[in-house]
matplotlib code that plots the C-alpha trace (Angstrom):
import matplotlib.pyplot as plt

x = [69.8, 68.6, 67.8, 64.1, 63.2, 64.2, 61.6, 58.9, 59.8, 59.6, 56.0, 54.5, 56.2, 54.6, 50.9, 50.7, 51.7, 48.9, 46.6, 47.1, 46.7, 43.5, 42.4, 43.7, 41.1, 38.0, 38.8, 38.6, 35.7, 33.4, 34.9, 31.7, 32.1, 32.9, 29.6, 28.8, 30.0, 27.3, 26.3, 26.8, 23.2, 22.2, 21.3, 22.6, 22.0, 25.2, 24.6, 22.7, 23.5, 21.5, 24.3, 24.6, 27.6, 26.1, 29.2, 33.2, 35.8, 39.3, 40.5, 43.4, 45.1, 45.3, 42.0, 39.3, 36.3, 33.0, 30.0, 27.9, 24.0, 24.4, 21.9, 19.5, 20.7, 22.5, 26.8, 28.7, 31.6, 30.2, 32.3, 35.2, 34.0, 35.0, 38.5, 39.6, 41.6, 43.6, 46.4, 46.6, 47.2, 44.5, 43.4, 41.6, 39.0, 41.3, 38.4, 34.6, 32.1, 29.3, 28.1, 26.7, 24.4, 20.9, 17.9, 17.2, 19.6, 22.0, 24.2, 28.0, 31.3, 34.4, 38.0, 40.9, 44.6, 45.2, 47.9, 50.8, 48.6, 49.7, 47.0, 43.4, 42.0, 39.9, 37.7, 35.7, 34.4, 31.9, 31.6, 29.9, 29.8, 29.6, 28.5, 30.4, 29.7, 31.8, 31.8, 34.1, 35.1, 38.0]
y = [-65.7, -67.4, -70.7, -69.3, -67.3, -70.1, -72.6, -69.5, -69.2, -73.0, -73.3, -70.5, -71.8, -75.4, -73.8, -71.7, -75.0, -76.7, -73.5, -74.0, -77.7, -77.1, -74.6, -76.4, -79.5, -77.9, -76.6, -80.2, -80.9, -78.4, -78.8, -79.6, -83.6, -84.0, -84.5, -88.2, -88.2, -88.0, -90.6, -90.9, -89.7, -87.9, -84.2, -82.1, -78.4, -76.9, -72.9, -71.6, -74.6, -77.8, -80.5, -84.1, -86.3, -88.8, -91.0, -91.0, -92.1, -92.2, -92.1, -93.4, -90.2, -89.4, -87.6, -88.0, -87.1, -86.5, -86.4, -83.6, -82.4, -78.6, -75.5, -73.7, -70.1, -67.9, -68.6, -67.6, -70.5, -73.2, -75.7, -73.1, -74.1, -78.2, -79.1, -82.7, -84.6, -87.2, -89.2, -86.4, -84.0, -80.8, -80.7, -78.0, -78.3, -79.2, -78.3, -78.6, -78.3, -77.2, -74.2, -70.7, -72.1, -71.1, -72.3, -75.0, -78.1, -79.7, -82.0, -81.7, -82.9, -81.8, -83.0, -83.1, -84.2, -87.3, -88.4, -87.5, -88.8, -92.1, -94.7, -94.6, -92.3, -89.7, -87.6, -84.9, -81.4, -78.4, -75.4, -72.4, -70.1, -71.9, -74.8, -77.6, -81.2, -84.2, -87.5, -90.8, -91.6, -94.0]
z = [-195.6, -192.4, -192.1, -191.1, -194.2, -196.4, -195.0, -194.8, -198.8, -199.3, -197.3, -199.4, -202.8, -201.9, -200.7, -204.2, -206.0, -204.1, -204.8, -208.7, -208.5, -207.0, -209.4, -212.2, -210.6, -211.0, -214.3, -215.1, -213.0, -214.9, -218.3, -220.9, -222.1, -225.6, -227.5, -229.2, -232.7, -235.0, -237.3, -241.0, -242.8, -239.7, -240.0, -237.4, -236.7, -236.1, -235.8, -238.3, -240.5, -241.4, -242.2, -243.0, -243.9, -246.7, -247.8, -247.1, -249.5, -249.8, -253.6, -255.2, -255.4, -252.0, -251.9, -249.2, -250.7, -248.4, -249.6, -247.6, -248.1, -246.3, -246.1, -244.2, -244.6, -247.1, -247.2, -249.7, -248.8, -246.4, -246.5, -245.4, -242.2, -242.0, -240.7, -240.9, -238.5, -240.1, -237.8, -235.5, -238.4, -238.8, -242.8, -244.4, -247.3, -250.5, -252.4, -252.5, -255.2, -252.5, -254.2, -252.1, -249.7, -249.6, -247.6, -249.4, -248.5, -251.4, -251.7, -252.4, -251.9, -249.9, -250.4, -248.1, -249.2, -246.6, -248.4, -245.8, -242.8, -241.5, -240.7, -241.0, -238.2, -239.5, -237.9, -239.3, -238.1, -238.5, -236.5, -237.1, -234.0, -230.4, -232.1, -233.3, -234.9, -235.5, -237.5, -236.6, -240.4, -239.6]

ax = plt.figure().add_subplot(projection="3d")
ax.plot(x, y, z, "-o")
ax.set_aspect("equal")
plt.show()
C-alpha cells in the first residue's frame, strides 16, 4: 500500500472515532437525572400503583423484611414488581404476604434473602410501566 492511502485510512479512522465520541456526548447531555429517592412513609404513585414503604428490617436469618402499604388498582401479584439492590447485587421478592391488590390500599410485607450481600447498602425499587420509584434503605 502507499504511504498516501494509509494516512487517508488513519484520518477517516480518527474523524469516525471523534464522530462517536461526539455522539456518545450528547447521549449524556440529554440523559433524564436519576429521580430523588423517596422517603420512608411517603406515598408515591408509580404507574397505576399507590405505594408506600412503612418500615425496613433486617432479621436474624438473613431476611430483609419491608414493610409496604400498596393499592390503587386490581393486581393479582404486586409485589412481583420490587427488585432490591443489595451491595451491588439485584434481589428478587423471596416472598411477600401482600395479597391481590385492589383499590383500596393495605399493608404488607416483602422479603428478600440479603444474606450473601456484603455490607449494608440497600436500595429498594418499584416499577410498573415507565414509571419507577426508589427508597435509600442502607
Amino acid at each position: 500500500m502507499k504511504t498516501r492511502t494509509l494516512l487517508t485510512l488513519a484520518l477517516a479512522c480518527g474523524l469516525a472515532i471523534m464522530l462517536a465520541g461526539a455522539v456518545f456526548l450528547f447521549q449524556l447531555t440529554t440523559q433524564d437525572e436519576l429521580a430523588e429517592p423517596v422517603p420512608i412513609g411517603e406515598q408515591v404513585r408509580v404507574g397505576d400503583m399507590m405505594v408506600s414503604v412503612t418500615a425496613a428490617s433486617e432479621q436474624g436469618d438473613g431476611r430483609l423484611a419491608i414493610t409496604i402499604e400498596i393499592g390503587g388498582t386490581v393486581d393479582e401479584q404486586p409485589a412481583d414488581e420490587f427488585r432490591l439492590i443489595a451491595s451491588g447485587r439485584a434481589l428478587s421478592v423471596l416472598d411477600t404476604t401482600c395479597p391481590p391488590a385492589e383499590s383500596d390500599v393495605q399493608a404488607c410485607i416483602v422479603s428478600f434473602d440479603v444474606s450473601e450481600a456484603d455490607g449494608v447498602s440497600r436500595v429498594l425499587f418499584y416499577e410498573r410501566g415507565e414509571d419507577r420509584a426508589r427508597w435509600v434503605l442502607g
